[in-house]
C-alpha positions as CSV (number, residue, x, y, z in Angstrom):
1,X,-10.4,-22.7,9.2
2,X,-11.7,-21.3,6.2
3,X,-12.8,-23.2,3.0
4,X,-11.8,-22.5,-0.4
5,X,-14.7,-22.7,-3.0
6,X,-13.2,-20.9,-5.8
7,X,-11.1,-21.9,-8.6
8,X,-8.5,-18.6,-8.1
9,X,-5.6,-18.3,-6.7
10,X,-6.1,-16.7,-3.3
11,X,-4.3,-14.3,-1.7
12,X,-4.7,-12.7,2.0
13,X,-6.1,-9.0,1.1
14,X,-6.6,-7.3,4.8
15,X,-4.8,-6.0,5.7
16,X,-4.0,-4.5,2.8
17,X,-0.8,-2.9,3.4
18,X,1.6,-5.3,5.0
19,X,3.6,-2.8,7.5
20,X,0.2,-1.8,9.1
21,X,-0.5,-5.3,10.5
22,X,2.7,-5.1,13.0
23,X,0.8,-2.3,15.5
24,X,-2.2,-3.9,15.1
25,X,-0.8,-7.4,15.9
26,X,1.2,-6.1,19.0
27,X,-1.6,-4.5,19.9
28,X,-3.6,-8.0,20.0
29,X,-0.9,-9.1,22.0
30,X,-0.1,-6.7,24.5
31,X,-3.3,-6.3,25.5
32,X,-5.0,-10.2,24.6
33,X,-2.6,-12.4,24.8
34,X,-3.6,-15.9,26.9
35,X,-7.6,-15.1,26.7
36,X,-9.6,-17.0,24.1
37,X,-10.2,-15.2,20.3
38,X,-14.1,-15.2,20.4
39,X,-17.0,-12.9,20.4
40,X,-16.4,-10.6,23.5
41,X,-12.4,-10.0,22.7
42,X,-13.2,-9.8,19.2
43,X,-15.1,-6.8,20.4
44,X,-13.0,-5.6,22.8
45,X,-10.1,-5.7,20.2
46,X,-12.0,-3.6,17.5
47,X,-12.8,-0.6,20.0
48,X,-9.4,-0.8,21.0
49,X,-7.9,-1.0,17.9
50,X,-10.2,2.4,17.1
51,X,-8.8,4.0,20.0
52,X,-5.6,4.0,18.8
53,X,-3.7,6.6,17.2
54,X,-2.3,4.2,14.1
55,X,-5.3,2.9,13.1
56,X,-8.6,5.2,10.8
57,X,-11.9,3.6,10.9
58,X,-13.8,2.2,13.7
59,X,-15.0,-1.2,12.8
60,X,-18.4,-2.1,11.3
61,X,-20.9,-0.6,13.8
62,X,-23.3,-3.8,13.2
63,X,-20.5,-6.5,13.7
64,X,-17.6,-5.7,15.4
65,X,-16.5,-8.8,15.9
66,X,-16.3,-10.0,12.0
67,X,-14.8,-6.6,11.7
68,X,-11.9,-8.1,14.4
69,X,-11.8,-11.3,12.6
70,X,-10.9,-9.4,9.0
71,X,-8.0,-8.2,10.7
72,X,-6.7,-10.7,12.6
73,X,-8.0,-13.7,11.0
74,X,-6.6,-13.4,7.8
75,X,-3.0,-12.1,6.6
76,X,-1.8,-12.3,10.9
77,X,-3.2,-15.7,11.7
78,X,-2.2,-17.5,7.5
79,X,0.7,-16.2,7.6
80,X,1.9,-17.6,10.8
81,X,2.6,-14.1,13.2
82,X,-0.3,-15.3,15.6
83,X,-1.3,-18.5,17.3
84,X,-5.3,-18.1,17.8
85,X,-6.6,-21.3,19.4
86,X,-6.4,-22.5,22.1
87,X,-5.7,-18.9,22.9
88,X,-4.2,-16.1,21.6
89,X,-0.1,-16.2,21.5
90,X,2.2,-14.3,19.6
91,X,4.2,-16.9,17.5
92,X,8.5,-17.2,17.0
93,X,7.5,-15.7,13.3
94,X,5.2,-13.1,14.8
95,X,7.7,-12.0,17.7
96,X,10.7,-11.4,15.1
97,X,7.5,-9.5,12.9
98,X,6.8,-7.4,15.7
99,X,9.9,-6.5,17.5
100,X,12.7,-7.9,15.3
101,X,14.9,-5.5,13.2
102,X,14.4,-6.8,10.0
103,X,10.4,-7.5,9.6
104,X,10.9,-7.4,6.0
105,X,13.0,-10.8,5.8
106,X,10.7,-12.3,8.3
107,X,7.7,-11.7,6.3
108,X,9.7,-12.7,2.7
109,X,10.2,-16.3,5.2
110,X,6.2,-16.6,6.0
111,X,5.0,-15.3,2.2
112,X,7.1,-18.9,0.9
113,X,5.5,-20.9,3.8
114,X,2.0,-19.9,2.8
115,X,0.7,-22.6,0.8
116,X,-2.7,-23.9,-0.6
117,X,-4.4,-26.2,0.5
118,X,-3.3,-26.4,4.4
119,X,-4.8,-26.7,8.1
120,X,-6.1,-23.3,7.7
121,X,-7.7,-23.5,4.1
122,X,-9.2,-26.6,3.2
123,X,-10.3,-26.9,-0.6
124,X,-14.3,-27.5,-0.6
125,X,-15.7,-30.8,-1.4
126,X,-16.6,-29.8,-5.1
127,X,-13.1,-28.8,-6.1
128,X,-10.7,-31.2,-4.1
129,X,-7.8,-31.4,-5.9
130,X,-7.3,-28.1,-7.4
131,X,-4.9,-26.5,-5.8
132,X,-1.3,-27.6,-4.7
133,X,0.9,-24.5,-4.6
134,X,2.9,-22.4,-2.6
135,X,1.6,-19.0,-4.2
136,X,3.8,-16.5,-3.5
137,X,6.9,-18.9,-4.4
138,X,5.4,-19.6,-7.7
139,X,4.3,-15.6,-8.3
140,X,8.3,-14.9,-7.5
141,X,9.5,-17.8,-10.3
142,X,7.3,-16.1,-12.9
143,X,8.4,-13.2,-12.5
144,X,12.0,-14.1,-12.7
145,X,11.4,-16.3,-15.7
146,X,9.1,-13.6,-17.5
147,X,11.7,-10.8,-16.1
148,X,8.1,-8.8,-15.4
149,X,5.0,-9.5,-14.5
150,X,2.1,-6.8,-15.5
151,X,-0.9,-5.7,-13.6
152,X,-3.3,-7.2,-16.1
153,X,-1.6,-10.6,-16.7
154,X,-1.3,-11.5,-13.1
155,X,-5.1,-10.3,-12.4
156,X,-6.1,-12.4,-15.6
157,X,-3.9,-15.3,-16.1
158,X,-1.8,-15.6,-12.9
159,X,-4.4,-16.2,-10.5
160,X,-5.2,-19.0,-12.5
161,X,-2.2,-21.6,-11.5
162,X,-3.8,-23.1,-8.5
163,X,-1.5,-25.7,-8.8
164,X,2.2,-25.4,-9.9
165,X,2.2,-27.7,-12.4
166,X,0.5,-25.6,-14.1
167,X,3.3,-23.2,-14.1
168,X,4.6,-23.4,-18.4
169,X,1.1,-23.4,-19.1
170,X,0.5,-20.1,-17.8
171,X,3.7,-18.8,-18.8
172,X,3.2,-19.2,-22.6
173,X,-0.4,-18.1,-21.9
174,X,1.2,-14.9,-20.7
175,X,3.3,-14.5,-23.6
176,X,0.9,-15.5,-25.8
177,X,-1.2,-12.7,-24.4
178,X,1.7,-10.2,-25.0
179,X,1.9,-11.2,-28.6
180,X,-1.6,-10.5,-29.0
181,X,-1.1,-7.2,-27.2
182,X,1.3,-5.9,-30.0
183,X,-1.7,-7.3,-32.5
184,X,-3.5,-5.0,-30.8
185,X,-2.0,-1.5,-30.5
186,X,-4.8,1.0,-29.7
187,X,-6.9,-1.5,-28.7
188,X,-5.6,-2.3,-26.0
189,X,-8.5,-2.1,-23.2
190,X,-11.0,-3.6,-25.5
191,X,-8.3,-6.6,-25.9
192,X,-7.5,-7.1,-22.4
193,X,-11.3,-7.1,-21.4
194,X,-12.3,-9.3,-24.0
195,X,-9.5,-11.9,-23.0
196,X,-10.2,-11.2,-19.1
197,X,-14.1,-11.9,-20.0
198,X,-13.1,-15.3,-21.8
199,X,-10.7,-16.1,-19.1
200,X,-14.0,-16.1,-16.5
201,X,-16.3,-17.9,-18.5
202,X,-13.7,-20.9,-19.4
203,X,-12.7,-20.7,-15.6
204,X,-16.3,-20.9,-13.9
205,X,-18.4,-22.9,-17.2
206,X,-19.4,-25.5,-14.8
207,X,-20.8,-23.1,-12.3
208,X,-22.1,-21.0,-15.3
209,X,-23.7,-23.9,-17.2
210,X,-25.3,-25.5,-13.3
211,X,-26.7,-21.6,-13.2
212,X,-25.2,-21.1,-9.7
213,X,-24.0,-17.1,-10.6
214,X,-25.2,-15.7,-7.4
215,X,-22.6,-14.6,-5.3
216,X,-23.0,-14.3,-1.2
217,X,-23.0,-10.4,-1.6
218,X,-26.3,-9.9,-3.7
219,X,-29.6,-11.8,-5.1
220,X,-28.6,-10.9,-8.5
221,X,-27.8,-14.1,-10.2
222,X,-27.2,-11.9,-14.1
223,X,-24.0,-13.0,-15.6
224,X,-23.4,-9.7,-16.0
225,X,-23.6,-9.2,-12.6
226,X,-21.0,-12.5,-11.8
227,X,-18.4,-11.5,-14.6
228,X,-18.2,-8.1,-12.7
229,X,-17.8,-9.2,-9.4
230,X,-14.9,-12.0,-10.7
231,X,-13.1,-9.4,-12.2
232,X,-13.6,-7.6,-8.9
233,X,-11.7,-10.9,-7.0
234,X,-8.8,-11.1,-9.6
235,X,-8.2,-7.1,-9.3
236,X,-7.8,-7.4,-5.3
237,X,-5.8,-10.5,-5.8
238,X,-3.6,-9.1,-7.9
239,X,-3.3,-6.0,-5.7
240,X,-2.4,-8.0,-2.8
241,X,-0.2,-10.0,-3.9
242,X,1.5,-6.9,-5.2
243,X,2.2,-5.1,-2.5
244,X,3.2,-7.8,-0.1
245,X,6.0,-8.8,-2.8
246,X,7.2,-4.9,-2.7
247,X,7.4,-5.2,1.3
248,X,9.8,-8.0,0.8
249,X,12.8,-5.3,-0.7
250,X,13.3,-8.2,-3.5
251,X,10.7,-6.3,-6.0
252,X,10.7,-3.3,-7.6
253,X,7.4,-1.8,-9.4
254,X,6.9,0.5,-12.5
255,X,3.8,2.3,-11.7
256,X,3.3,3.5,-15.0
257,X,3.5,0.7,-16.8
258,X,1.6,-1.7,-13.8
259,X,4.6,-4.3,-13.8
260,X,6.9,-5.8,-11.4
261,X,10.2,-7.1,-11.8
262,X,13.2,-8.2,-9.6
263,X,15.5,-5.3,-8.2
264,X,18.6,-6.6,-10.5
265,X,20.7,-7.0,-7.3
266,X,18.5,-9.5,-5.4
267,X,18.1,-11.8,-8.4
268,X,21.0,-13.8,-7.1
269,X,18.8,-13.9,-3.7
270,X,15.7,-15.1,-5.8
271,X,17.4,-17.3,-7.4
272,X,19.0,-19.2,-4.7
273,X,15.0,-19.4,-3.0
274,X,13.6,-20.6,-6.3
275,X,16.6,-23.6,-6.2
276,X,15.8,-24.3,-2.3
277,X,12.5,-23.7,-1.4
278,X,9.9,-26.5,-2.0
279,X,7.5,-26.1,-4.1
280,X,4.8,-28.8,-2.7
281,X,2.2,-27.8,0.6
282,X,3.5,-30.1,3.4
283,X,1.2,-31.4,6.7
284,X,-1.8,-30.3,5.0
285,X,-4.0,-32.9,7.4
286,X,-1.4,-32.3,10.2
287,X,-2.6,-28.7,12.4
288,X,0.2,-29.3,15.0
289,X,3.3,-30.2,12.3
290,X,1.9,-27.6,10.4
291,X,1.8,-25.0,13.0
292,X,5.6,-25.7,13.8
293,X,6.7,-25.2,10.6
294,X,4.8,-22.0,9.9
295,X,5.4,-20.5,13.5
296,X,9.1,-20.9,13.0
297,X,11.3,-17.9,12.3
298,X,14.3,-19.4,10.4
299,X,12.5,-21.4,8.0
300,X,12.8,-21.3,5.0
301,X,16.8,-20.4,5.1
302,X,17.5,-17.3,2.6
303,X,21.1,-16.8,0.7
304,X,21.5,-13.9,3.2
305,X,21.4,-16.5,6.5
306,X,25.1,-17.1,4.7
307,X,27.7,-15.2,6.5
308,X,30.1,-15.3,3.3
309,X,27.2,-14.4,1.2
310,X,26.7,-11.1,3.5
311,X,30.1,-10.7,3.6
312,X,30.2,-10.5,-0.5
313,X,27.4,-8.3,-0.5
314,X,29.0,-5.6,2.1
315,X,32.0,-5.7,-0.4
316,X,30.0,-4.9,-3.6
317,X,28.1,-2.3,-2.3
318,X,30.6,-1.0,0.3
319,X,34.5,-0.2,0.4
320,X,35.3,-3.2,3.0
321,X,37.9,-5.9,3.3
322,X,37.0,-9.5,4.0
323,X,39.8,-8.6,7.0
324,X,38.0,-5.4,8.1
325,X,34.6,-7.9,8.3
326,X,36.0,-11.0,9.9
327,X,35.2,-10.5,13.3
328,X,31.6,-9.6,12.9
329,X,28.8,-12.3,13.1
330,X,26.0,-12.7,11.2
331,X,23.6,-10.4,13.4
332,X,26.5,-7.7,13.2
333,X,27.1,-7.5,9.2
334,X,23.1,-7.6,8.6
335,X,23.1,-4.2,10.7
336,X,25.7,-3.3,8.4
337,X,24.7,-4.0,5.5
338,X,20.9,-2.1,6.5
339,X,22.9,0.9,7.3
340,X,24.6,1.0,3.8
341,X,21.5,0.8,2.2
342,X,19.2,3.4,4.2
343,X,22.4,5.7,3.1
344,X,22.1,4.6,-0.1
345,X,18.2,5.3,-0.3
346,X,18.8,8.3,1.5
347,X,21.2,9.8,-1.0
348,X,19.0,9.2,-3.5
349,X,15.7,11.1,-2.3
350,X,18.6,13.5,-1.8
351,X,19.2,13.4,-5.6
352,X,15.8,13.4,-6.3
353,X,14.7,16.9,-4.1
354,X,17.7,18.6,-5.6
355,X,16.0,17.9,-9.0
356,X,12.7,18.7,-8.2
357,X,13.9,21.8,-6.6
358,X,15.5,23.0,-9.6
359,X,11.8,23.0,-11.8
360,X,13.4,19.8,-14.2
361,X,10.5,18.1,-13.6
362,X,8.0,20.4,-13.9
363,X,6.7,19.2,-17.2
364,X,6.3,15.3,-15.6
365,X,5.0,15.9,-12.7
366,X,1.7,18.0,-14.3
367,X,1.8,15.1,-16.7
368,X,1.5,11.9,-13.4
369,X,-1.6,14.1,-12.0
370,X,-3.4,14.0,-15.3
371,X,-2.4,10.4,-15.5
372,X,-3.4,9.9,-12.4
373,X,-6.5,11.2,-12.9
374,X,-7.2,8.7,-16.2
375,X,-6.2,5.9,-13.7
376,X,-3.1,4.9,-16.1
377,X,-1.3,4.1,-12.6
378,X,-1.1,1.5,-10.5
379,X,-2.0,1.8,-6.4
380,X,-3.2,5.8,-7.8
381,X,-3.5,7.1,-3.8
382,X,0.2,6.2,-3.4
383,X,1.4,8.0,-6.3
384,X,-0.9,11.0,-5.6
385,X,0.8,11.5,-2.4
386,X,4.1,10.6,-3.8
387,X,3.3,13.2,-6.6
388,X,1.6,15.7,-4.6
389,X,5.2,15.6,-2.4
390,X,7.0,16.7,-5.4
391,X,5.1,19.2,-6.1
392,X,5.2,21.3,-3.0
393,X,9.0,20.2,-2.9
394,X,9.4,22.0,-5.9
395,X,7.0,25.1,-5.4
396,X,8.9,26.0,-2.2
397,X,12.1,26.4,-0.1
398,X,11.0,24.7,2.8
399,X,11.7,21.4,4.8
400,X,9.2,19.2,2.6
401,X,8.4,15.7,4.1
402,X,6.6,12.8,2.8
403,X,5.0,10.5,5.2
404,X,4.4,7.4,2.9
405,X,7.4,5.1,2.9
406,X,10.1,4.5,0.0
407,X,11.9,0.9,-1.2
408,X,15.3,1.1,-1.2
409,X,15.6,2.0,-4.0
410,X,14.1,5.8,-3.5
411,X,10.9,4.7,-5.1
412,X,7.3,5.1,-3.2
413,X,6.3,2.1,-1.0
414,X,3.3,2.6,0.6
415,X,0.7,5.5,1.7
416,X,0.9,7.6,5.1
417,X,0.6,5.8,8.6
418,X,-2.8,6.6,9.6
419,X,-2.0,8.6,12.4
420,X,-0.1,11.7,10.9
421,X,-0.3,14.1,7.6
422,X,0.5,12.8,3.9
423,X,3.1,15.1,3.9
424,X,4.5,17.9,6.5
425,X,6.4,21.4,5.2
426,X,8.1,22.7,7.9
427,X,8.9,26.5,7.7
428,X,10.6,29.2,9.7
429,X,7.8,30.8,11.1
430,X,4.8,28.2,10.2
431,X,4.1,24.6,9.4
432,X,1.7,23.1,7.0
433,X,0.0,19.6,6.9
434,X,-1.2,18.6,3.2
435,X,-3.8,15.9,2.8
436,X,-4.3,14.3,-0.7
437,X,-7.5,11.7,-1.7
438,X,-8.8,10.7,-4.2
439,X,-12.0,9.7,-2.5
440,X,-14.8,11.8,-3.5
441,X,-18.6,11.9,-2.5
442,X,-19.7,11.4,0.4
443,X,-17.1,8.6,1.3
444,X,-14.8,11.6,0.6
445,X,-16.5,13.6,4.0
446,X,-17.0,10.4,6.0
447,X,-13.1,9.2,5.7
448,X,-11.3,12.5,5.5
449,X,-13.0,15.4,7.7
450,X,-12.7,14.7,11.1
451,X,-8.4,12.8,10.9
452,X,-7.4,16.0,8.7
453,X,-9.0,18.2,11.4
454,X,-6.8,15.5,14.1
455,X,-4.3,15.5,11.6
456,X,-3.6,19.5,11.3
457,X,-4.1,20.1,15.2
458,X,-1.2,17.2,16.3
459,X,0.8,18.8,13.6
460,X,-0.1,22.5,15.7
461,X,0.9,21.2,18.6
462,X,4.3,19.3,18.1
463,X,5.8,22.1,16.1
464,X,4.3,25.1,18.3
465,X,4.1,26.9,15.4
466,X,1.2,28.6,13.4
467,X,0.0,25.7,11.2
468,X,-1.9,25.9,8.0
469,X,-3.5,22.5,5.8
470,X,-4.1,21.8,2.4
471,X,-6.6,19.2,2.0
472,X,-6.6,18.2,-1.6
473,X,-8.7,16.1,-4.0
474,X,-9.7,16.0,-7.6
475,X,-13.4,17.2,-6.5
476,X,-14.3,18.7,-2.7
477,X,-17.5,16.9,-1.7
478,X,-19.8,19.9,-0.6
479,X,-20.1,18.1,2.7
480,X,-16.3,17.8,3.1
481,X,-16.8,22.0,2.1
482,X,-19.2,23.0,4.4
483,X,-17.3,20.5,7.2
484,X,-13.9,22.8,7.1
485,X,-15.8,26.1,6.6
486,X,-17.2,25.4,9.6
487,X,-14.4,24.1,11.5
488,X,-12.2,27.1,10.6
489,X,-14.9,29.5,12.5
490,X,-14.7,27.4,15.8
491,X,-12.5,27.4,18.8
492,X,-11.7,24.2,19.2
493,X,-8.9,22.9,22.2
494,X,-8.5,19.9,20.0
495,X,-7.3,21.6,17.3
496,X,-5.4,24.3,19.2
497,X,-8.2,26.8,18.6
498,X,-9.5,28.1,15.4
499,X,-8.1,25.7,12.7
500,X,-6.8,26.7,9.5
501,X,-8.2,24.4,6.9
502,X,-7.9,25.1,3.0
503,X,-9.6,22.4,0.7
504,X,-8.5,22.8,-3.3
505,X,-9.3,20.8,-6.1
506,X,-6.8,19.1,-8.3
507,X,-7.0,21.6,-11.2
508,X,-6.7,24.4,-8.5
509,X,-3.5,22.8,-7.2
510,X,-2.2,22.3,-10.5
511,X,-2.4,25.7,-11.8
512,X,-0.4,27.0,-8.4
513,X,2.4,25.3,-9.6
514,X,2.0,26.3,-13.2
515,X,2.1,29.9,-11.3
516,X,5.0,29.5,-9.6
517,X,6.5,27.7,-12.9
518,X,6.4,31.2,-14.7
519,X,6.5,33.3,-11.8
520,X,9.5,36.0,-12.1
521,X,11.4,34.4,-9.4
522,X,12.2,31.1,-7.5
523,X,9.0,31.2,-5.0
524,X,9.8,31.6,-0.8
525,X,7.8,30.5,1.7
526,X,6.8,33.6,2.6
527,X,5.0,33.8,-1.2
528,X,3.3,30.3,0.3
529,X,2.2,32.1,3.4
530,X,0.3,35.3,1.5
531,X,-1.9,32.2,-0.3
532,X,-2.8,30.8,2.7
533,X,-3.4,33.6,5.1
534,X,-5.5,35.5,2.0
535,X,-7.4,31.8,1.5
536,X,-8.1,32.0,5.2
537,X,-9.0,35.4,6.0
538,X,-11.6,35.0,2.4
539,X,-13.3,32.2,4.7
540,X,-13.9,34.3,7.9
541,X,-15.6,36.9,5.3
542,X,-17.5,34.6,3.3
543,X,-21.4,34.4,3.8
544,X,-20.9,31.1,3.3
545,X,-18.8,27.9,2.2
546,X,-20.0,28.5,-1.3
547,X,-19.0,31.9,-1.1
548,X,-15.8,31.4,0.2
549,X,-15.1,28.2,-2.6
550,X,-15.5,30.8,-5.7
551,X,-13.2,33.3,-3.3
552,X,-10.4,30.5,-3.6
553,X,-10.4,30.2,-6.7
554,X,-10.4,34.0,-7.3
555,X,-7.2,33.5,-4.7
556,X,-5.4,30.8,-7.3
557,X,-5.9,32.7,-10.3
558,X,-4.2,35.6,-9.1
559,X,-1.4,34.2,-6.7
560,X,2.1,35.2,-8.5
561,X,0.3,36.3,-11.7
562,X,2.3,38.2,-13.1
């Protein structure tokens, strides 16, 4: 049970990225299910989970076990996929989450359950009262009432409705704040901080005025110190809640302008859960009622649990008959109606290569680096990988593929599993694994080196081809420098001998493309080839990696100069 003890809106934050909790969850249960969740198979879980091929990290070395319990304890366990006392059990919700075909709609069904207070988080004795809310439910109806929601006003003002009748008061305090924002044209980040500093001194005056500003995480008690680690909260809050909307298909996100709306074609959808779905927390003093209701995979019912509704859907964005669909159930037109739209998505990352291809978007993809760089984008590591996927689409003529997931409507959804490269370029005669962060010091060396290295040498072996990498970032951490510059001079069997590692900066990235922009020609991958063999035979013949970093740059400056 955990206990709420702050006057936000809270949302489940770990893990952050909704699709990675499904191996990580089957994992629990394949190899835990029917022993007790407590220290030793917290443990045990954590060394397994770093074992595994899905998952980068290892766990906190000093406490394993709360390390287990971020994983499990949170989004899994609140939102109802797994049963942890009296023992560990894979619930109705979590087996349809797991090894169901549509893990989307089950999760959309669980986000409306999850509801504050409950059995599982119990407002603390100071604040009793404060929240009644289903959040996710209300996050969806202000969105459809607002049409879009942005990054700031959701980190600012919608964490505050910790009870839905609240709701019209922070939806004129939202439009309120965007009427101010036109006031305020090229001032913008001094009016948003100013408002968001307000909003956490109004929120927290009785804690600020009692002098209780320590937080658990530090002995500084400065109100500096508080206001910045508030504004922390409501950031991750907002950035949760985010992305496990997007992994429901019913949102769609503008990464440059940090908002999310409704996809125009599952309004109608939203809609019909905004008229349905109750908005008051049920068996809040009831573990066992409540249990049932969140363990349950059919509750709450969605307009697609319709069969007519499915069937009106297949005929708007298919060429059917209601005679050629009569004699399908439900089960039957769902699969249909998936396969419709992965052809639709499909098609249109089809559209999207031939453009890139042709150089059209040259001019905007330089621009989204530079943006990137000035952090004017929302979830920046997805859209570097998302960005840096256009770009080698569109310097070369091979097989380009991204590893981080689209929506269906071609968009990017979420980074690279964390067992295979950011993106793969398959060529005739050779491969090449490209690894993007935007990590730098020595974080950069500690999270990167050695799963590029694993990375590059699965990538080796599955293709059986000779393999190259570009490893990527805005700066190269001389520790990340000195890591591949060594690697590349080693025989390793892990890697499938001497591994072929090439790190570039941003700007050195950025001005190979401007190179093959004005080059004479359309660039072949056999012009990609003569880079990376000259980058790599520079390193065997470098004193050392400093040596062999001002040799790659030498290498960028001149490839296709004309």
């Amino acid at each position: 049970m955990a206990r709420i003890d702050n006057k936000l809106l809270f949302f489940t934050t770990s893990p952050r990225t909704p699709a990675k909790m499904i191996p990580e969850i089957q994992l629990l249960h394949e190899n835990f299910s029917g022993l007790s969740w407590n220290k030793s198979t917290q443990e045990q879980f954590i060394d397994k989970l770093a074992q595994s091929d899905f998952f980068e990290g290892k766990g906190s070395p000093t406490d394993k076990a709360f390390s287990a319990r971020d994983r499990i304890n949170r989004a899994p366990k609140a939102l109802g996929f797994i049963n942890l006392k009296p023992h560990i059990e894979l619930t109705e919700a979590g087996i349809a989450f797991v090894y169901g075909k549509r893990p989307q709609e089950i999760f959309l069904r669980q986000l409306l359950k999850f509801q504050l207070p409950s059995p599982y988080h119990v407002e603390h004795q100071n604040i009793i009262g404060t929240f009644c809310i289903r959040p996710y439910l209300e996050i969806l109806r202000l969105v459809r009432e607002l049409e879009y929601i942005t990054f700031d006003e959701f980190k600012i003002f919608a964490v505050q409705m910790t009870d839905y009748h609240k709701f019209n008061t922070i939806k004129e305090s939202i439009l309120c704040f965007r009427q101010g924002k036109e006031e305020n044209k090229g001032q913008y980040k001094r009016f948003v901080n100013s408002v968001w500093e307000n909003a956490i001194l109004e929120i927290h005056s009785d804690r600020i005025a009692a002098g209780k500003t320590r937080t658990r995480e530090t002995n500084d008690a400065s109100l500096k110190k508080f206001i910045a680690t508030q504004k922390s909260n409501m950031r991750d809050y907002a950035d949760a809640c985010f992305r496990y909307l997007r992994y429901t298909g019913l949102i769609s996100i503008s990464h440059r302008s940090r908002s999310i709306s409704i996809f125009s074609d599952k309004i109608v959808e939203v809609d019909f859960i905004l008229s349905t779905v109750s908005r008051d927390p049920v068996f809040i003093d009831d573990i066992d009622a409540y249990k049932a209701h969140l363990f349950s995979a059919n509750s709450p019912v969605l307009y697609t649990d319709n069969r007519d509704n499915i069937v009106d859907i297949l005929m708007r964005i298919g060429s059917f008959t209601k005679r050629e669909l009569a004699d399908k159930n439900l089960d039957e037109l769902k699969d249909l109606r998936d396969k419709i739209v992965k052809q639709h998505k499909d098609a249109v990352i089809h559209e999207q290569v031939a453009e890139i291809k042709s150089y059209a978007l040259y001019s905007e993809i330089i621009d989204t680096f530079n943006e990137i760089i000035s952090d004017e984008y929302y979830d920046a590591p997805l859209m570097f990988e998302y960005n840096t996927w256009r770009a080698m689409t569109m310097l070369d003529g091979g097989n380009i593929k991204g590893n981080f997931n689209f929506d269906d409507a071609g968009q990017p959804l979420s980074t690279a599993a964390g067992n295979m490269p950011d993106i793969e370029c398959d060529y005739d005669d050779f491969s090449l694994s490209v690894e993007v962060t935007l990590q730098s010091g020595q974080r950069q060396y500690e999270s990167e080196g050695e799963p590029v290295a694993r990375h590059y040498g699965q990538l080796k072996k599955r293709t059986g081809k000779d393999t190259y990498c570009l490893f990527i970032a805005p700066t190269i951490n001389p520790a990340t420098l000195a890591h591949f510059y060594g690697l590349n001079h080693l025989s390793i069997a892990l890697y499938g001998g001497k591994s072929k590692i090439i790190p570039l900066e941003l700007d050195q990235f950025m001005r190979l493309i401007e190179n093959s922009y004005n080059y004479k020609t359309q660039p072949v991958p056999n012009d990609i080839r003569r880079f990376l063999d000259y980058a790599i035979k520079l390193c065997e013949k470098a004193t050392d990696e400093n040596h062999w970093r001002c040799g790659i740059q030498a290498c960028v400056d001149t490839w296709l100069a004309s």
